[in-house]
C-alpha positions in Angstrom: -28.5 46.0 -13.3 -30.2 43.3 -15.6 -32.8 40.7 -14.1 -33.9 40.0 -10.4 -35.7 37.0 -10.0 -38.4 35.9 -7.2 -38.9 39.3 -5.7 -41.4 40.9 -3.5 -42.9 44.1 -4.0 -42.7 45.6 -0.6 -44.6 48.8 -1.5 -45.9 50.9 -4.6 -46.0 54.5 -5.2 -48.0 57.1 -7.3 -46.9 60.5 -7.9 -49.2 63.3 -9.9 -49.1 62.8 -13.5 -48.9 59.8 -16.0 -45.3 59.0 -15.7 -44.4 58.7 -12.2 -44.6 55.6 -10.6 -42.5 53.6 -8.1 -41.7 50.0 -6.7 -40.0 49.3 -3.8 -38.7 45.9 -4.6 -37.3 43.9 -1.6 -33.4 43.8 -1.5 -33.5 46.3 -4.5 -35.0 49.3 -2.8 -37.3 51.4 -4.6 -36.9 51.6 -8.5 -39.3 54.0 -11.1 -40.6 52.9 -14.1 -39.3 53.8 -16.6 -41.4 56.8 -18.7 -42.1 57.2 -22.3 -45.3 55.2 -22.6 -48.0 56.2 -20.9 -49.5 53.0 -20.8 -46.6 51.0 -20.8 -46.3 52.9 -17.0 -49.4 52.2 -16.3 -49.8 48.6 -16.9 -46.6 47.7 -14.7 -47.7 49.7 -12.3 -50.5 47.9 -11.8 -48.9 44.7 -12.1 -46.9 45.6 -9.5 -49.8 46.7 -7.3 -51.6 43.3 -7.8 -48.5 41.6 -6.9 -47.9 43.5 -3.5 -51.1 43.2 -2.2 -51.6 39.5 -2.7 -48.0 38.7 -1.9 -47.1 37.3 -5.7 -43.5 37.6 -6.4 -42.5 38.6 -9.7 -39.2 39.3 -12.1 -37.9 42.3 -12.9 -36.3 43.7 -15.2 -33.9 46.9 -14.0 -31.9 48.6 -17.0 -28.5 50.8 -17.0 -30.1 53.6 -15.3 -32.3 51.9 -12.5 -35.4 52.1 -14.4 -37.7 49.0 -13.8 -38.7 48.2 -17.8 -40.5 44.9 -18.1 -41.7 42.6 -15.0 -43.5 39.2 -14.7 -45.9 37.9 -11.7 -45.1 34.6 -10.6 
């Protein structure tokens, strides 16, 4: 997929365990972060968290597979 710019997290989503964690991006639809690094998930996980509930748009990064991988708050 490559970039999307100037999105807004609609919603965010936790499942049990370290490496499951959604964004639902708008006109992208939900996306996972991509696993591998615990903390790596974490930390855009809460990035995207902070962005959805104070209505920040960020970029997003969205590789081959659909995996979120990197994202910046605007």
């Amino acid at each position: 997929m490559a970039w999307q710019y100037n999105k807004k997290v609609l919603a965010t989503f936790t499942g049990s365990g370290t490496q499951w964690a959604w964004a639902n991006i708008d006109t992208v639809g939900w996306k996972r972060i991509k696993d591998g690094a615990t903390d790596g998930v974490t930390n855009l996980h809460v990035l995207l968290n902070a962005a959805c509930a104070n209505g920040k748009l960020v970029h997003v990064e969205i590789d081959a597979a659909g995996l979120i991988t990197t994202a910046y708050m605007i």
